[in-house]
N, C-alpha and C positions, 0 to 999 in steps of 0.2 A: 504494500500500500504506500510509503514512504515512496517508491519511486513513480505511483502514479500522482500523489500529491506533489511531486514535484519536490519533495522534500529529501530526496537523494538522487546523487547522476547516476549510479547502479547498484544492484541487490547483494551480489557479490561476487567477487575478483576470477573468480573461477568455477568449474562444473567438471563433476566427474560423472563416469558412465561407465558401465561394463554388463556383457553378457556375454556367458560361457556357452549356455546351452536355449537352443530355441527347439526348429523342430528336428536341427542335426547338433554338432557338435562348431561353433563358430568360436573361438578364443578369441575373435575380431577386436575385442575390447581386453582392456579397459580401453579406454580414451579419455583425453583432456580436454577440454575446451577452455578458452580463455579468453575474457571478453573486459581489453582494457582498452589504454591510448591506443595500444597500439594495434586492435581491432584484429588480431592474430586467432587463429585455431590449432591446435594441433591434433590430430587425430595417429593410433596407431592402432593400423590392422592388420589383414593377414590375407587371404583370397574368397572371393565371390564365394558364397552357399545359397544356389539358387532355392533350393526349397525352402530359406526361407523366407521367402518372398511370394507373396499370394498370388495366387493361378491368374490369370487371364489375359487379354488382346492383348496388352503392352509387354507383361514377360516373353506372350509366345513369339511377339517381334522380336524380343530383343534374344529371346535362345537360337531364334532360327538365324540372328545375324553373328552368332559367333561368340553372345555374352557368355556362357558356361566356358569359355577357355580363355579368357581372356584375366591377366593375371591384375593383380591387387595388389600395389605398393606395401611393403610393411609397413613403412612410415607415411603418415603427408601430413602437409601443414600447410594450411589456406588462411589469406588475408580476408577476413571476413564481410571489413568493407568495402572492399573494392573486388573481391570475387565470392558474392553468397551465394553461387553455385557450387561454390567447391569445383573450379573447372581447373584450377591453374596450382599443380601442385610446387610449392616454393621449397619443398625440403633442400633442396642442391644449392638454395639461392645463400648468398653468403652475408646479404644484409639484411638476412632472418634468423643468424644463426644463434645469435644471442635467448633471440625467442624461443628455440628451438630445445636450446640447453635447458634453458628455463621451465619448460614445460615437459622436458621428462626428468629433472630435480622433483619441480612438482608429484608428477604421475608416480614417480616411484615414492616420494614420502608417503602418498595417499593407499599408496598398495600395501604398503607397510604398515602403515597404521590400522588397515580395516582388515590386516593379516588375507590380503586376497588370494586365492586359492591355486591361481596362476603362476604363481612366485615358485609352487613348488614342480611345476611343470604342467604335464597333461593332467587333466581333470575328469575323473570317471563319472559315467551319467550316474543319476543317482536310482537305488534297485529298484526295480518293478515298475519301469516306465518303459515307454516305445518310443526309438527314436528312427530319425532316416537316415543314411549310410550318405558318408561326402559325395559319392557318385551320381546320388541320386539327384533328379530335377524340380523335385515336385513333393509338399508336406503329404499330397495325396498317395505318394509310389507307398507299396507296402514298406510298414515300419519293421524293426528288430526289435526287439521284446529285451531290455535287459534285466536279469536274473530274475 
């Protein structure tokens, strides 16, 4: 409410995110966002998990042009206000790099602190859930049942 009163310029300095498991196995996250002067994001990921992303006309466009192989930077980091598409990845750019450092000091105090479950590597789904294998394209393909 303060920042819609007008009674602060932002909520707070930074945003963290993470997801292990949706309807396969994505360690895409965590991620950092960060939303100061300097209008910066960083994001770190890993490769496309089509399935999880919900069926219809614009995936089957985009699987039949070739989105299921097309790889995933591990890292990027996007100027927020001058690219909120996320189109123009700066990780290589070297008058972001300060940003950059910045933002995984951040990402890993945060990791640490919430003791995140990635830090110790692969993450087992958890028992008696059905999930979909990374080959698969679709949350609809049949699942794996684990234990």
């Amino acid at each position: 409410m303060a920042l819609l009163r007008g009674e602060a310029a932002q909520v707070r300095e930074e945003v963290f995110a993470g997801s292990t498991w949706h309807a396969a196995y994505e360690p895409s996250a965590p991620c950092a966002r960060r939303a100061t002067s300097t209008s910066a994001a960083g994001a770190i990921g890993a490769r496309l998990f089509s399935q999880n992303t919900d069926d219809g006309p614009s995936k089957d466009l985009l699987l039949a042009n070739g989105w299921a192989d097309r790889e995933i930077a591990k890292e990027q980091l996007y100027d927020l206000l001058f690219d909120p598409n996320e189109a123009n990845n700066l990780l290589a750019d070297p008058r972001y790099s300060d940003v950059l450092a910045d933002l995984r000091i951040r990402l890993q105090l945060w990791m640490d602190e919430t003791d995140d479950p990635l830090l110790a590597g692969h993450v087992d789904p958890p028992p008696g859930v059905e999930i979909n294998l990374p080959d698969q394209l679709s949350a609809s393909d049949p699942t794996t049942r684990i234990g």
